[in-house]
C-alpha positions as CSV (number, residue, x, y, z in Angstrom):
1,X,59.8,122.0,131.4
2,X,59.3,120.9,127.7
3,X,62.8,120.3,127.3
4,X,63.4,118.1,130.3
5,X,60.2,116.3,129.0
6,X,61.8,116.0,125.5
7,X,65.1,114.7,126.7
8,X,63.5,112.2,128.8
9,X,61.6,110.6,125.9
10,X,64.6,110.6,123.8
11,X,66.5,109.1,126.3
12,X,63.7,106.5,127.4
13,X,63.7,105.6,123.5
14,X,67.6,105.4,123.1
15,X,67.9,103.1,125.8
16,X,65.0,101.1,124.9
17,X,66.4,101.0,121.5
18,X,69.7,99.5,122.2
19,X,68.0,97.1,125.5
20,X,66.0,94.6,123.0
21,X,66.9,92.2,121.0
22,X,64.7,92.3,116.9
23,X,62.8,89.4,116.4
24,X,61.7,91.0,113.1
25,X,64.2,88.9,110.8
26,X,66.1,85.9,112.1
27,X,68.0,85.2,108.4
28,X,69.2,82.1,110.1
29,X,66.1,80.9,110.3
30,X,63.5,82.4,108.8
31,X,62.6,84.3,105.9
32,X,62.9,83.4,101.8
33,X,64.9,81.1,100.2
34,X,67.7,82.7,97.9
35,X,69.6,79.6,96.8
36,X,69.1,78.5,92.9
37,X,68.7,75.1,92.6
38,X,69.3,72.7,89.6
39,X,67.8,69.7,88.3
40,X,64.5,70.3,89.6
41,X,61.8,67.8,89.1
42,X,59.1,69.7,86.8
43,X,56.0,69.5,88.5
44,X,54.1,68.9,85.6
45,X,50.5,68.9,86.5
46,X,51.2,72.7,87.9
47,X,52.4,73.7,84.5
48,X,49.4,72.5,83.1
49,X,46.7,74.5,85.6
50,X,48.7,77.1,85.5
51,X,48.8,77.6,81.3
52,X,45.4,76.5,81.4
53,X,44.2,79.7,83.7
54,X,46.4,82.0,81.6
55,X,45.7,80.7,78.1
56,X,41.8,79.6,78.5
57,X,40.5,83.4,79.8
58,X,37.6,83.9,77.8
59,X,38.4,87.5,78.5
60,X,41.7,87.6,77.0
61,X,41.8,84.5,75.1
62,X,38.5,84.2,73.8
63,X,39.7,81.8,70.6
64,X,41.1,78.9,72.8
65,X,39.3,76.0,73.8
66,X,41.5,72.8,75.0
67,X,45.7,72.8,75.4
68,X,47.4,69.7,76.0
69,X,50.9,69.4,77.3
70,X,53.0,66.4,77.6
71,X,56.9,67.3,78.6
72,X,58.9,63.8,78.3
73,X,62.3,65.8,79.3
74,X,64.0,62.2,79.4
75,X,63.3,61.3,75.2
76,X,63.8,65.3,74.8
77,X,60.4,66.3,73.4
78,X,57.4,68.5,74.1
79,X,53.7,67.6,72.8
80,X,51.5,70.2,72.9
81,X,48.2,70.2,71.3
82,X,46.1,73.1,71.0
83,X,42.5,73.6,70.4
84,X,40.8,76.7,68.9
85,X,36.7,77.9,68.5
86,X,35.9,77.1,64.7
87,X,35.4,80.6,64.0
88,X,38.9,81.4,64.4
89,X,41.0,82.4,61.6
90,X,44.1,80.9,61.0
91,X,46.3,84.1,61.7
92,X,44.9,84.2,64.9
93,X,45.4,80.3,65.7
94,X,48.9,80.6,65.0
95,X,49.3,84.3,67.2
96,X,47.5,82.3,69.8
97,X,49.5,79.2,69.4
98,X,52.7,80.8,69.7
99,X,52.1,82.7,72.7
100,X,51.0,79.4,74.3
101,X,54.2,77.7,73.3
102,X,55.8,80.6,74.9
103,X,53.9,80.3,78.4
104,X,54.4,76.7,78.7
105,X,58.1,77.6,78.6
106,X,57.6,80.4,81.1
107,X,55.6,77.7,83.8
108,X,58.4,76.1,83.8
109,X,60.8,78.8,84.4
110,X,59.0,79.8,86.8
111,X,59.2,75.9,88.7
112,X,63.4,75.8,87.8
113,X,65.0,79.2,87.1
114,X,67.8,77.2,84.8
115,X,65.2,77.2,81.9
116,X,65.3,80.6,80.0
117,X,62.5,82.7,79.5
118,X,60.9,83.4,76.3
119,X,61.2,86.2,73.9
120,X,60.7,87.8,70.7
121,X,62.6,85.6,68.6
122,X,62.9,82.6,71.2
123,X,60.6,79.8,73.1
124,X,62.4,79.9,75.3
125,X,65.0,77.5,77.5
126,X,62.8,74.7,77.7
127,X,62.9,74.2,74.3
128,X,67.0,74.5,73.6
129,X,66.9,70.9,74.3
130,X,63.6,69.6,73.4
131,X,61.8,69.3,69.8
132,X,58.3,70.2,69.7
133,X,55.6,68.4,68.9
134,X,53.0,70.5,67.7
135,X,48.9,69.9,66.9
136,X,46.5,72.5,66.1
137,X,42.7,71.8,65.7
138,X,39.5,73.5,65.3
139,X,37.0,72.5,67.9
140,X,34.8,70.3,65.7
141,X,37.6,68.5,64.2
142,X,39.7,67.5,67.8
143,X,35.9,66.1,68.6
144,X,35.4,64.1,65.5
145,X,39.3,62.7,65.7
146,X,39.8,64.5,62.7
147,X,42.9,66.1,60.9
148,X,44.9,69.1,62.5
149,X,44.6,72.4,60.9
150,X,48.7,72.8,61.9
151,X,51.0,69.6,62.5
152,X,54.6,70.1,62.5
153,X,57.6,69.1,64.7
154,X,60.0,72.2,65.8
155,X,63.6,71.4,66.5
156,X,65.1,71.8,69.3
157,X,66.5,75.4,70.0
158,X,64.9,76.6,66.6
159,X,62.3,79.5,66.7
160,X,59.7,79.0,64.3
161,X,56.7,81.6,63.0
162,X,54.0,79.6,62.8
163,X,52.2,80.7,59.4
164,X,48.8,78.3,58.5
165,X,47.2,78.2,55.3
166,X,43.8,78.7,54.8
């Protein structure tokens, strides 16, 4: 009797199996997007929040304060400012800087996958065809419109260490 019962169900299930039609996945309508698209408008304001959350952790970014980004893609330049808790030594200003630098580059990747990411010895692809334009303060002197402990412009598709003297 267990047998006819078990030949029943697998025959209930085989014909139910090949009677319906899956709705699960309709690729011709639904599901994700796998075409890579070019000459994407940077949504700029995203690339800001988005360094902003990563970069101003207190937990794992306890040094940084204020980062300003301004991507003019069409005069080919980057300006980023970056602002640092007066107690911060220079080494780790120019650790923190870097890594920022970095992540900018990586937001945008993220928004148009044409941009390389960044590396060890590389900023990435947003920067092979943009200089940067680079600030670094201490808190109290970006408040007083004082002078930048780091000021320098980095050419395009040139990977600099950022080294500041005390």
């Amino acid at each position: 009797m267990k047998i006819k019962k078990l030949a029943v169900a697998v025959g209930c299930t085989a014909f139910l199996c090949g009677c319906t039609q899956s709705n699960i996945v309709q690729p011709e309508t639904y599901g994700p997007d796998f075409n890579v698209y070019f000459d994407v408008e940077i949504n700029q304001e995203q690339v800001r929040d988005d360094v902003e959350d990563i970069f101003l952790d207190p937990e794992d970014y306890p040094m940084g304060v204020q980062i300003d980004v301004d991507m003019n893609l069409e005069e080919e330049q980057v300006n980023i400012t970056v602002v640092v808790k007066d107690d911060t030594t220079p080494e780790a200003a120019a650790q923190y800087t870097m890594e920022v630098i970095k992540g900018i580059n990586d937001q945008v990747a993220v928004q148009d996958f044409s941009y390389g990411e960044s590396g060890d010895d590389t900023y990435g692809g947003l920067y092979q065809d943009n200089v940067i334009n680079l600030k670094i303060y201490k808190q109290s002197e970006y408040e007083a419109d004082g002078e930048p402990m780091y000021e320098k412009q980095i050419p395009k598709d040139e990977y600099l260490e950022i080294v500041i003297a005390e």
